[in-house]
C-alpha positions, 0 to 999 in steps of 0.5 A: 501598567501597560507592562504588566497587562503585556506581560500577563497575555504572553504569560497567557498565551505561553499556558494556552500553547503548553496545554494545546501541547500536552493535549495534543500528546495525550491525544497522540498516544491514544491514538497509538494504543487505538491503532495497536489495539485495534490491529492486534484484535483485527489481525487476531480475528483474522488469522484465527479465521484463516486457521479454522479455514484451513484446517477444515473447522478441526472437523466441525461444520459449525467451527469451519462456519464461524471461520468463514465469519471471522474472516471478513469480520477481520478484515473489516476490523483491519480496514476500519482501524487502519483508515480511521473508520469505513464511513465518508472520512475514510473514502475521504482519505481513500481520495487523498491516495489517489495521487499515488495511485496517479505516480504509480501508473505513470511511474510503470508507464514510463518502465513499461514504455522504456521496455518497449523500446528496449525490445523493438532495438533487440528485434531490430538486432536480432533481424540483422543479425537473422538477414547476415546469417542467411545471407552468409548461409545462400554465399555457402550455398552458392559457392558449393560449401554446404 
């Protein structure tokens, strides 16, 4: 009996873990079509307000107007589908980001200080070489050469 009680919970948890699975599938390609959606529509909004942007509303006020509205309204859509919303959980993730804001700038401090050093060596070059030239220069000079 205790077999059989043994067996009947491994067979239970096996179903649990296979639908959790088949959720989290269904769930994943929701949000995959969400995602697609969500970017066609905002990058179409976007892009239909750029058009009537630069083209001057095709000669309407009225069209140039409803361009200077579907551009920030695309942009909206664009940020709030690719952070998952505008609220507290996308200045959340936003947070979450700022380690790479962090590398980044360390990253470009490291380059910017390489090139630092890089340019004080060729002015220290270039200052040698200035001192021989004019030194060669006054040697000419001396000597009645120039």
């Amino acid at each position: 009996m205790v077999e059989t009680l043994d067996q009947s919970i491994r067979e239970d948890q096996a179903k649990e873990l296979a639908d959790e699975l088949q959720f989290a599938r269904k769930a994943r390609k929701v949000d995959n079509v969400r995602l697609s959606v969500g970017l066609s529509v905002g990058f179409t909004v976007l892009l239909s307000g750029t058009i009537l942007i630069f083209s001057n509303g095709f000669g309407s006020l009225a069209l140039l107007a409803w361009g200077f509205l579907f551009l920030p309204m695309g942009l909206w859509i664009v940020a709030s589908v690719a952070l998952g919303g505008l609220g507290p959980s996308a200045w959340y993730r936003l947070w979450q980001y700022r380690i790479f804001l962090f590398w980044w700038t360390w990253i470009t401090t490291e380059e910017s200080e390489e090139y630092d050093e890089i340019e004080e060596s060729e002015k220290a070059e270039n200052i040698e070489a200035r001192n021989a030239s004019d030194k060669s220069r006054r040697e000419r000079r001396e000597s009645g050469g120039d």
